[in-house]
PAMAR-253861 format. One record per residue: residue number from 1; z negated, y negated, x negated of N, C-alpha, C in turn. Coordinates in nm, 4 decimals. Atoms other than C-alpha are relative to their C-alpha. Layout:
BEGIN
+-----+----------+----------+----------+----------+----------+----------+----------+----------+----------+
!  nr !       nz !       ny !       nx !      caz !      cay !      cax !       cz !       cy !       cx !
+-----+----------+----------+----------+----------+----------+----------+----------+----------+----------+
! NUM !        Z !        Y !        X !        Z !        Y !        X !        Z !        Y !        X !
...
+-----+----------+----------+----------+----------+----------+----------+----------+----------+----------+
//
This chain:
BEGIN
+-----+----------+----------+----------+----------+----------+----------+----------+----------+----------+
!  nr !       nz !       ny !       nx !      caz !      cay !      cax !       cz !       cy !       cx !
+-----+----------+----------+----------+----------+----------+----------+----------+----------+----------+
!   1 !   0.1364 !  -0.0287 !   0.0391 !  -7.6270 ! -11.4730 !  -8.7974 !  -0.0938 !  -0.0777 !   0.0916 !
!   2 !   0.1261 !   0.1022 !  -0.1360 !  -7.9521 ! -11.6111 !  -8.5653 !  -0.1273 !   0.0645 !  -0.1220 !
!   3 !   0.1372 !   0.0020 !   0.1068 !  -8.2762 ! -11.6517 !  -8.7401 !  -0.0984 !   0.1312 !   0.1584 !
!   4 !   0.1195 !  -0.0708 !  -0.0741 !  -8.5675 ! -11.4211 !  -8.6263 !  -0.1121 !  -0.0829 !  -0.0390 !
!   5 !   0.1144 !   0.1123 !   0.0112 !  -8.8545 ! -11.5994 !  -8.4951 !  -0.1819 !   0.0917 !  -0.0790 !
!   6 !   0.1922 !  -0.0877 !   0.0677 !  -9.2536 ! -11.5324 !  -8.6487 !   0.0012 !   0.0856 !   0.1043 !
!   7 !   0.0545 !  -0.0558 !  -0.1298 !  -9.3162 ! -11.4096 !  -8.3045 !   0.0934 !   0.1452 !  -0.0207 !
!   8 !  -0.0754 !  -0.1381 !   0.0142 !  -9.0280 ! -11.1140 !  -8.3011 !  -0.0250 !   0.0480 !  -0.1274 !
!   9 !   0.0467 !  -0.0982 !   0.1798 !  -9.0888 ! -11.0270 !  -8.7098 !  -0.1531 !   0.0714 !   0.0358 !
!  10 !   0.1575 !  -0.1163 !  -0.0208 !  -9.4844 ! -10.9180 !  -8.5881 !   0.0292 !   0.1198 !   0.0786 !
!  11 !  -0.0372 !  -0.0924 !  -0.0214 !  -9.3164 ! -10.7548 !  -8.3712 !  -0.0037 !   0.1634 !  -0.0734 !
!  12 !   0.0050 !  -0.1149 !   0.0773 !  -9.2234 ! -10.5203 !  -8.6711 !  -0.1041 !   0.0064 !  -0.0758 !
!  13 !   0.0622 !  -0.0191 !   0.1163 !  -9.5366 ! -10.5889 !  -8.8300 !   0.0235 !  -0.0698 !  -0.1374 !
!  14 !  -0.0403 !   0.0614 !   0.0740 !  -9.4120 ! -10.8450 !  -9.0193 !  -0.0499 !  -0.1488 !   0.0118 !
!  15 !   0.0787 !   0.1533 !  -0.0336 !  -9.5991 ! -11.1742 !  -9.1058 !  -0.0449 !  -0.0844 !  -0.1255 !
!  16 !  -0.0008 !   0.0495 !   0.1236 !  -9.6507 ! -11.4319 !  -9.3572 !  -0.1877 !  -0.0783 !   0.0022 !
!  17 !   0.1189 !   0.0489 !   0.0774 !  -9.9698 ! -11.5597 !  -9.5078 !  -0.0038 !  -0.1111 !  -0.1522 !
!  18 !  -0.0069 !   0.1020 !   0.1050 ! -10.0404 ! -11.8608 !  -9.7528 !  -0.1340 !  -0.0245 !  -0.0116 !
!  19 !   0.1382 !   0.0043 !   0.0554 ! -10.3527 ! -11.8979 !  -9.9517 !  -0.0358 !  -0.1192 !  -0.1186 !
!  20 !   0.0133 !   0.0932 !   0.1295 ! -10.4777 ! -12.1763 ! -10.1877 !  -0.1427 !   0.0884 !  -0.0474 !
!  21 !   0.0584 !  -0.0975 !   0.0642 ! -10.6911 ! -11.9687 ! -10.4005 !  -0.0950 !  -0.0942 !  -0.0711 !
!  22 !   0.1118 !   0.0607 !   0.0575 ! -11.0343 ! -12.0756 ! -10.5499 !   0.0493 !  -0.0645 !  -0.1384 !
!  23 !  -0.0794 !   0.0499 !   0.1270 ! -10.8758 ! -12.1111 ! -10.8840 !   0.1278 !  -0.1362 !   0.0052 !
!  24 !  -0.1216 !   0.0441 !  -0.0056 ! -10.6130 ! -12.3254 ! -10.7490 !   0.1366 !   0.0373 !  -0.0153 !
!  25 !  -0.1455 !  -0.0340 !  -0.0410 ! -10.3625 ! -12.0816 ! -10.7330 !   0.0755 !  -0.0227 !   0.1616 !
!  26 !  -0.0751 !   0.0277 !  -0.1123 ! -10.0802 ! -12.1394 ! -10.4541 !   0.0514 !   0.1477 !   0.0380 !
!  27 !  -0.0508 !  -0.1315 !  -0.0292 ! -10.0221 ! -11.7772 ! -10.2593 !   0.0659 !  -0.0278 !   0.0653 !
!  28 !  -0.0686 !  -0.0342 !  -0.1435 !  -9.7084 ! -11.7580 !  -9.9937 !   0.0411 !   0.1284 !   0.0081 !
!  29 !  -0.0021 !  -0.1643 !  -0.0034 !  -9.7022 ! -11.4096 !  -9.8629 !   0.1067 !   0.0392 !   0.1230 !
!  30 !  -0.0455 !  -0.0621 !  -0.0729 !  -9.4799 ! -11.2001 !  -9.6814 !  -0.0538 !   0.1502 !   0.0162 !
!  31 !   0.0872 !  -0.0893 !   0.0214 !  -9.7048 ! -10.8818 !  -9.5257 !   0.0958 !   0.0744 !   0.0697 !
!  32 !   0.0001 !  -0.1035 !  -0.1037 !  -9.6054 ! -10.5633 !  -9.3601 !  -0.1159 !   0.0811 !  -0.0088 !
!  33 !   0.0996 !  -0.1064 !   0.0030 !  -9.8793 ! -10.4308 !  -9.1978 !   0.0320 !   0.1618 !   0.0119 !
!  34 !  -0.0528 !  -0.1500 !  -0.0281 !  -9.6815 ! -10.1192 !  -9.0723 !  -0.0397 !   0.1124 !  -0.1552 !
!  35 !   0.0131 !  -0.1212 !   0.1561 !  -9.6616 !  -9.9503 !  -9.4612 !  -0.0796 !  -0.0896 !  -0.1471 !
!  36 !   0.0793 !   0.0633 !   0.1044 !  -9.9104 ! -10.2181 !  -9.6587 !   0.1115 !  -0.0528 !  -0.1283 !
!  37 !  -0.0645 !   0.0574 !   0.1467 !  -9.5796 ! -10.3651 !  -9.8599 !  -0.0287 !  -0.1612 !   0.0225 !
!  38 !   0.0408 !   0.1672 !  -0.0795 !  -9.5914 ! -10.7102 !  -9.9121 !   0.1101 !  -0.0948 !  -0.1492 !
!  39 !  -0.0945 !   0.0069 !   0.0841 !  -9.3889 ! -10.9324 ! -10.1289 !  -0.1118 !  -0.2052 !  -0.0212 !
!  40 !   0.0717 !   0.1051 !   0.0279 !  -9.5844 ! -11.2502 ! -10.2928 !   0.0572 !  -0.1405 !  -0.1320 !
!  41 !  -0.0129 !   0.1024 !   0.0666 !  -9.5032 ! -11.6110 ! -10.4427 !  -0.1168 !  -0.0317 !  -0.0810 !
!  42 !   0.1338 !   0.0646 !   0.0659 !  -9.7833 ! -11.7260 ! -10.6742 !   0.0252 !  -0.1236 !  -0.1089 !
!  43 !  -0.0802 !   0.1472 !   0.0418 !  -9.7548 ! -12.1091 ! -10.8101 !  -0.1617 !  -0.0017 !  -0.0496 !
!  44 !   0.1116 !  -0.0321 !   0.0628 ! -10.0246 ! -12.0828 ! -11.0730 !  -0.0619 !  -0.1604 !   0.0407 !
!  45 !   0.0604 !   0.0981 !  -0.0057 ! -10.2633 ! -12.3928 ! -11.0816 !   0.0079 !  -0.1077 !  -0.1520 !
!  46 !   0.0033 !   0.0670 !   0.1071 ! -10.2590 ! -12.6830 ! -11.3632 !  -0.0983 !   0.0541 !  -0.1008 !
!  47 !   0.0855 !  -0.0646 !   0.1117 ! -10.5152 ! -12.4938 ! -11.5781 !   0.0061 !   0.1283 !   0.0145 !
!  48 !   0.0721 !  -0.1332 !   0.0534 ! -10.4860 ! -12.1365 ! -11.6980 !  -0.1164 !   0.0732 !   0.0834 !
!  49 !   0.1086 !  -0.1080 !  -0.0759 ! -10.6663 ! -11.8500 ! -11.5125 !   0.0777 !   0.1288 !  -0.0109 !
!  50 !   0.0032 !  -0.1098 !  -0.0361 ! -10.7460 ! -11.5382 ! -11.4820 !  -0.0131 !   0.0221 !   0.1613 !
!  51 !   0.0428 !  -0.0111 !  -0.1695 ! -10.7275 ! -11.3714 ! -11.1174 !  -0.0987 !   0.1000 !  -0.0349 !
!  52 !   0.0717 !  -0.1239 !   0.0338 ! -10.9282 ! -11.0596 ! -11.0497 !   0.0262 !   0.1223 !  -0.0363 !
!  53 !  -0.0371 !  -0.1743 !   0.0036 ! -10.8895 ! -10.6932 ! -11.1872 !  -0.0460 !   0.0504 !   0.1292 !
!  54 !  -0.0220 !  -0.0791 !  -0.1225 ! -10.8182 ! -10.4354 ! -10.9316 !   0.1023 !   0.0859 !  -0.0418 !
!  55 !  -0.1516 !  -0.1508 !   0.0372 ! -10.6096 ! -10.0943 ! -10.9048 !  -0.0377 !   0.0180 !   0.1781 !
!  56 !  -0.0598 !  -0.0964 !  -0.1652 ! -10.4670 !  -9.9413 ! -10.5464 !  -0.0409 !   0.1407 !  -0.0322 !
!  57 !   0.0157 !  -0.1138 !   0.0004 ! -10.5429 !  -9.6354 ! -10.4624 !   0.1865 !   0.0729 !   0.0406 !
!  58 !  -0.0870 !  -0.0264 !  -0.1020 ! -10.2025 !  -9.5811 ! -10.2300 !   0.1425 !  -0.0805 !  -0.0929 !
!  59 !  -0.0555 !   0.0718 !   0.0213 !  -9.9737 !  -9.8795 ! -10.3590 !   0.0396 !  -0.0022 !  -0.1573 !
!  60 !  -0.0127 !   0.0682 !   0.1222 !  -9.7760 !  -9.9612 ! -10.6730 !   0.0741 !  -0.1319 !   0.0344 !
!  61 !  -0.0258 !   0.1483 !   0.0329 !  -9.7303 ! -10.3226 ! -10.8126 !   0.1005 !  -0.0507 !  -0.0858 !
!  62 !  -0.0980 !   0.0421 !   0.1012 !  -9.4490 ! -10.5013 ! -10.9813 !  -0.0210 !  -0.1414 !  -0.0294 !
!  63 !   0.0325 !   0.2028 !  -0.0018 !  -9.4865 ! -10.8866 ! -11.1415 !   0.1120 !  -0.0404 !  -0.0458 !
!  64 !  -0.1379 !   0.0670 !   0.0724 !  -9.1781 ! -11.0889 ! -11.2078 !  -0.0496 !  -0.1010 !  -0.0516 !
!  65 !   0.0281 !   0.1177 !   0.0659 !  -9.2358 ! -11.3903 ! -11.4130 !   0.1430 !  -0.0650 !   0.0024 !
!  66 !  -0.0628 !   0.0770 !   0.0099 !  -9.0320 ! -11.6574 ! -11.3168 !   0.0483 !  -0.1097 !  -0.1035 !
!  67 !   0.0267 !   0.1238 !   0.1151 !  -9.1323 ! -11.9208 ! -11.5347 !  -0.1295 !  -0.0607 !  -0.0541 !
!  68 !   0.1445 !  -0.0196 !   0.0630 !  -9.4419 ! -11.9837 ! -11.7331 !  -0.0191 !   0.1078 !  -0.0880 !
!  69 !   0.0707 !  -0.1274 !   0.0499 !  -9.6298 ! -11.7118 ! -11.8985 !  -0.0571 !   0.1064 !   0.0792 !
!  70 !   0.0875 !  -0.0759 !  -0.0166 !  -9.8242 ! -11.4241 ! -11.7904 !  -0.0502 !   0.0868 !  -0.0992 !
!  71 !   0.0191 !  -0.1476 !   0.0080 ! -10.0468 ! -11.1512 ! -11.9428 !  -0.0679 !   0.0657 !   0.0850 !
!  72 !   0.0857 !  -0.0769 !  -0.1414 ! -10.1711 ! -10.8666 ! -11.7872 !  -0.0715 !   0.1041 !  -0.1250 !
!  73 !   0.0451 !  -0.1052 !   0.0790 ! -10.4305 ! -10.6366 ! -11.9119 !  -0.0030 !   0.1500 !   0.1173 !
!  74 !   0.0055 !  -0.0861 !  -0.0349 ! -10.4361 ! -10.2779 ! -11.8211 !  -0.1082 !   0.0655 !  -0.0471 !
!  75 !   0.1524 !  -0.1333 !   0.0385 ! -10.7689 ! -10.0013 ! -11.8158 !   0.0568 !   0.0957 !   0.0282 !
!  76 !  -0.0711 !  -0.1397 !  -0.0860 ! -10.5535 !  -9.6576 ! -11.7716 !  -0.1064 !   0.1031 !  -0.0557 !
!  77 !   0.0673 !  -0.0848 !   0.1016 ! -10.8444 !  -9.4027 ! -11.8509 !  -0.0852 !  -0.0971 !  -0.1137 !
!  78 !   0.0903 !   0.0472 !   0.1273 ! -11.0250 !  -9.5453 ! -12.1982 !   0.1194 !  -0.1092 !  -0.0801 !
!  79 !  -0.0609 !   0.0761 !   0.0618 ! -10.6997 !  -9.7336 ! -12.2776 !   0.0348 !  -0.1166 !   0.0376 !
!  80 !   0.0195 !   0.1295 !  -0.0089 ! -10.7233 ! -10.0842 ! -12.2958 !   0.0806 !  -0.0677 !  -0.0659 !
!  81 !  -0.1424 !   0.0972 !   0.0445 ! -10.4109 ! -10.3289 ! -12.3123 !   0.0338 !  -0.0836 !   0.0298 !
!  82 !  -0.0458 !   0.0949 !  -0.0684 ! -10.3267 ! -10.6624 ! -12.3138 !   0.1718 !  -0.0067 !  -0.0468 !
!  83 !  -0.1830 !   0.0026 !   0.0959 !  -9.9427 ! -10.7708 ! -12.3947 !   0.0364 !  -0.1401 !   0.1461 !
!  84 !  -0.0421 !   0.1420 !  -0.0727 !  -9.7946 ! -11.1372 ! -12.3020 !   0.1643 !   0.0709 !   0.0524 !
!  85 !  -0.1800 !   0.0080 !  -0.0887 !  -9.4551 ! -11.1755 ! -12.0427 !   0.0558 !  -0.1264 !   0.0197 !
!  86 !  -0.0719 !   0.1703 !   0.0208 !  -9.2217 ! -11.4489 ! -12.0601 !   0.0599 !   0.0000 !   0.0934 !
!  87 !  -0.1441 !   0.0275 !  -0.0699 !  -8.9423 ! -11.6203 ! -11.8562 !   0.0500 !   0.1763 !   0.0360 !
!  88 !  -0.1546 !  -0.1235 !  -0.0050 !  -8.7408 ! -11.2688 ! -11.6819 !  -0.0967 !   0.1323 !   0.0262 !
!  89 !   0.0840 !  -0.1320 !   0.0135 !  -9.0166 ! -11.0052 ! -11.7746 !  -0.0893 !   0.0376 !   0.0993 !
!  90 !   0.1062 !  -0.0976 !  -0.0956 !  -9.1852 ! -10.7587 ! -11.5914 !  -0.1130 !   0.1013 !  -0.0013 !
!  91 !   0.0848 !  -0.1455 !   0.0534 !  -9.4393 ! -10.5139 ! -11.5709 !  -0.0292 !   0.0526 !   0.1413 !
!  92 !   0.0332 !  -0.0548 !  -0.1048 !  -9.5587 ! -10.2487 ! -11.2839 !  -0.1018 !   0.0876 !  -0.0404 !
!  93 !   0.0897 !  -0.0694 !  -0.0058 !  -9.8629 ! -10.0629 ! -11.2177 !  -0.0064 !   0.1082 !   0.0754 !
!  94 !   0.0119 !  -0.1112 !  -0.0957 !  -9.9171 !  -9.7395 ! -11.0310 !  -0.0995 !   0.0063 !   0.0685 !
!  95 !   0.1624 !   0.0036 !  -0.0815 ! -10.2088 !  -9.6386 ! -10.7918 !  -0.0369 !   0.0480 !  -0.1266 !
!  96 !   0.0802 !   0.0071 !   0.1177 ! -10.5195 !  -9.6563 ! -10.9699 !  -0.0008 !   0.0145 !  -0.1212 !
!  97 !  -0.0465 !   0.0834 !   0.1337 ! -10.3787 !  -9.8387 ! -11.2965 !  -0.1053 !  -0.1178 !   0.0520 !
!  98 !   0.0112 !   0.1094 !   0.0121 ! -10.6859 ! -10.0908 ! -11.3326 !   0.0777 !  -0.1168 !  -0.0567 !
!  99 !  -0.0404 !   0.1420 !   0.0323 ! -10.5394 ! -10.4458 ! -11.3888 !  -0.0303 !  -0.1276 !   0.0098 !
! 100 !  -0.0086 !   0.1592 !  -0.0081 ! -10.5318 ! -10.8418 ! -11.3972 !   0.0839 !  -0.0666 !  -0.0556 !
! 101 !  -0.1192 !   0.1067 !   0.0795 ! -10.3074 ! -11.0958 ! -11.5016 !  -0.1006 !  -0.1113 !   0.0008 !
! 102 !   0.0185 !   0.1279 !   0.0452 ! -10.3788 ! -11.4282 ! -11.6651 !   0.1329 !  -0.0881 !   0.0420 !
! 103 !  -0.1253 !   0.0990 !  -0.0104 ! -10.1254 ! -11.7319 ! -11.5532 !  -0.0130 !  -0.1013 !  -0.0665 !
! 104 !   0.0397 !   0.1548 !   0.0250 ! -10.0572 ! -11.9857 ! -11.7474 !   0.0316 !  -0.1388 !   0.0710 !
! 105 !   0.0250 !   0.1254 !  -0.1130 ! -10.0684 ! -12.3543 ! -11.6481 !   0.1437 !  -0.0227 !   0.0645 !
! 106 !  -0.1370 !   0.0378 !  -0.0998 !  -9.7965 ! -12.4224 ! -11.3348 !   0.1118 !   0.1804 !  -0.0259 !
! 107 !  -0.0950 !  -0.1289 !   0.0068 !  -9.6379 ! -12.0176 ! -11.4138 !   0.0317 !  -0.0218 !   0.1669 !
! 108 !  -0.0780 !  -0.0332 !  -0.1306 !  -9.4439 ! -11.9133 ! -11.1057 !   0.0227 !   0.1656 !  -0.0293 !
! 109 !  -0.0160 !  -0.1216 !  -0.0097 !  -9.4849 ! -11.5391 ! -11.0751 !   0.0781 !   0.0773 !   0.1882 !
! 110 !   0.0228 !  -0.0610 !  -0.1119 !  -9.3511 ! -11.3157 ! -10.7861 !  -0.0301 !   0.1524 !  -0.0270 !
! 111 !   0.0998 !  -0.1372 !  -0.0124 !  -9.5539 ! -10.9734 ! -10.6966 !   0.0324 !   0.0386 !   0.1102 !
! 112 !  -0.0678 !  -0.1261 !  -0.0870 !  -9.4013 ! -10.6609 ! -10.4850 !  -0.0964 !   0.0808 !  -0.0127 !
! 113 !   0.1182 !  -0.1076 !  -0.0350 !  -9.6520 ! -10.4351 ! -10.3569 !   0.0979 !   0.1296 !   0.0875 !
! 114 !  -0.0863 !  -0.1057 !  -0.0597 !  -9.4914 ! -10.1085 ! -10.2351 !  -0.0440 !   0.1181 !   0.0033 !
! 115 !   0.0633 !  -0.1791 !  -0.0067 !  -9.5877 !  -9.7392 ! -10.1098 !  -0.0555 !  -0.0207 !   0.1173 !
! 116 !   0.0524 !  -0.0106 !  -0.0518 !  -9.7921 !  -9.6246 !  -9.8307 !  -0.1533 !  -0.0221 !   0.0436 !
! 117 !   0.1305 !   0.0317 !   0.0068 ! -10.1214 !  -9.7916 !  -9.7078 !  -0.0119 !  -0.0451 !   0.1706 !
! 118 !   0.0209 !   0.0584 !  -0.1289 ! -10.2786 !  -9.8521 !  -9.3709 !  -0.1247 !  -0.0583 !   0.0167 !
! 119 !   0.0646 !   0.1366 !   0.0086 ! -10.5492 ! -10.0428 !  -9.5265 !  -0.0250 !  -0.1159 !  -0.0733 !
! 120 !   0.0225 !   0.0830 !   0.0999 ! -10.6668 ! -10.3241 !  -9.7524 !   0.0015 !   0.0502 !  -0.1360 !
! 121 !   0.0061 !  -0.0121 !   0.0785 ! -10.5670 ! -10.1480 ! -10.0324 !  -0.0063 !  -0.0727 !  -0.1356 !
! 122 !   0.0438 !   0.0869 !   0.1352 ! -10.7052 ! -10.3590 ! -10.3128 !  -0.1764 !   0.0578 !  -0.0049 !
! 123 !   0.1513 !  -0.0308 !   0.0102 ! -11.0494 ! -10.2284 ! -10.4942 !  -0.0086 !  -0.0779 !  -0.0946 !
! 124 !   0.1173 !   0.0110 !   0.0248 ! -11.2618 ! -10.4106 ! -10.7201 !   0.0648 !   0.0776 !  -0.1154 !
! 125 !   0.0450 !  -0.0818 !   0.0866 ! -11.2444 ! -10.2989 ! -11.0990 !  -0.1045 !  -0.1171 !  -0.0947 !
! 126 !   0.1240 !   0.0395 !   0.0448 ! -11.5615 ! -10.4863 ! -11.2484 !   0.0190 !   0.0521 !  -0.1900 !
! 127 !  -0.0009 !  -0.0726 !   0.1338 ! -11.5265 ! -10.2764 ! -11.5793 !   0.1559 !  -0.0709 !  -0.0765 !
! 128 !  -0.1066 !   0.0695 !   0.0440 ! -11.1647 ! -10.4498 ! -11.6472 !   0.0134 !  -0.1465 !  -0.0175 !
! 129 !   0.0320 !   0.1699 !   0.0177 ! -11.2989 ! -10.8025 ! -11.5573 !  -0.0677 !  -0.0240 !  -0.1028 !
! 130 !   0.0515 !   0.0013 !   0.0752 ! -11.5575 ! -10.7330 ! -11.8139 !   0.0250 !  -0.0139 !  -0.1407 !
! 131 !  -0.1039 !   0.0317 !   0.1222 ! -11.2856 ! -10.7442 ! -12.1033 !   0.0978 !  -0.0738 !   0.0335 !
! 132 !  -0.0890 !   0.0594 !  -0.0005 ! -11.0945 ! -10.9868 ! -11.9940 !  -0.0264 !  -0.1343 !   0.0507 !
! 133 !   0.0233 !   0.1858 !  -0.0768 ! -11.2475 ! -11.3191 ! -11.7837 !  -0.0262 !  -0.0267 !  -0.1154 !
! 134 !   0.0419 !   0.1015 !   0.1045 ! -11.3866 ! -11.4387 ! -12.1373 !   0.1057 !  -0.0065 !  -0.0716 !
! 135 !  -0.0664 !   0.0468 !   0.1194 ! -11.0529 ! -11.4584 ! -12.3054 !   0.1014 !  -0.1012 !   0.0071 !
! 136 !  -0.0709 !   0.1257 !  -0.0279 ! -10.8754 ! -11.8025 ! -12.3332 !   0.1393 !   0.0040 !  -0.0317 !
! 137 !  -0.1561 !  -0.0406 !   0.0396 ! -10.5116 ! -11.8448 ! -12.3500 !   0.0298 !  -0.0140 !  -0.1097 !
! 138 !  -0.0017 !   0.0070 !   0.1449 ! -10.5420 ! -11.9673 ! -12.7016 !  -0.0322 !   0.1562 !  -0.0817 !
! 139 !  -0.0109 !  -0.1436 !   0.0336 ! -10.6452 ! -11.6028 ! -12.7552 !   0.0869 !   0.0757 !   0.0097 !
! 140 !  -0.1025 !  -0.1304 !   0.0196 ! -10.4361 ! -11.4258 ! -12.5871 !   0.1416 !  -0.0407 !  -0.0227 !
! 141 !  -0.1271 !   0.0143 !   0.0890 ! -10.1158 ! -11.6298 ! -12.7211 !   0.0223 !   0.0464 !  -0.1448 !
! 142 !   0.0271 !  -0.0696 !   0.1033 ! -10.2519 ! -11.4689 ! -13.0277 !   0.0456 !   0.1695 !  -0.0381 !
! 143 !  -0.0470 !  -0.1657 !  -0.0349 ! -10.1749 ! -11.1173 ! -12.8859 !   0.1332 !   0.0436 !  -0.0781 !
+-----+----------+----------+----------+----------+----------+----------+----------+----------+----------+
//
């Protein structure tokens, strides 16, 4: 076996990215620009957050929950859903399935992005943030 260097993986369009996120989340990314998949670490932050809602137009999403919590709410149409994920569990979204997840404190999620895209497929759903940044985890452990 021989390792492939950064330099030959762009080659294929292949490249990693790491983000410390306003919230204090920890992102390490693996991108392909070639077909917009991408495969993501997320090392939540010591306090509870919400990220942002958003739906793909092109792309569906899968979340593994390592360890911690997550929920995720969904807007499909007029139907509006939260539901908690533990240790193991998963959930996936389709193109344009608004969403967001909540992490709780120190979760370890990983996120698979997959399908055809040749751009920044991530939009913006405003109308999904609107039911969901005000609710605390004490709430939604209530769910």
């Amino acid at each position: 076996m021989h390792r492939i260097s950064d330099e030959d993986a762009y080659k294929y369009g292949i490249e990693t990215r790491h983000d410390l996120m306003d919230s204090g989340e920890r992102r390490f990314r693996l991108i392909c620009s070639a077909d917009g998949s991408s495969y993501c670490r997320t090392v939540a932050s010591e306090k509870g957050a919400w990220q942002s809602s958003h739906y793909h137009k092109s792309v569906s999403e899968i979340y593994v929950v390592q360890s911690g919590w997550m929920v995720y709410a969904e807007l499909k149409e007029e139907d509006f859903k939260l539901r908690v994920l533990r240790e193991g569990e998963t959930v996936s979204f389709a193109p344009f399935v608004h969403h967001n997840i909540y992490l709780s404190s120190e979760a370890v999620i990983h996120t698979i992005k997959y399908g055809k895209s040749e751009d920044n497929d991530w939009h913006a759903s405003p109308e999904l943030d609107s039911l969901t940044q005000h609710l605390s985890s004490e709430a939604l452990l209530s769910i």
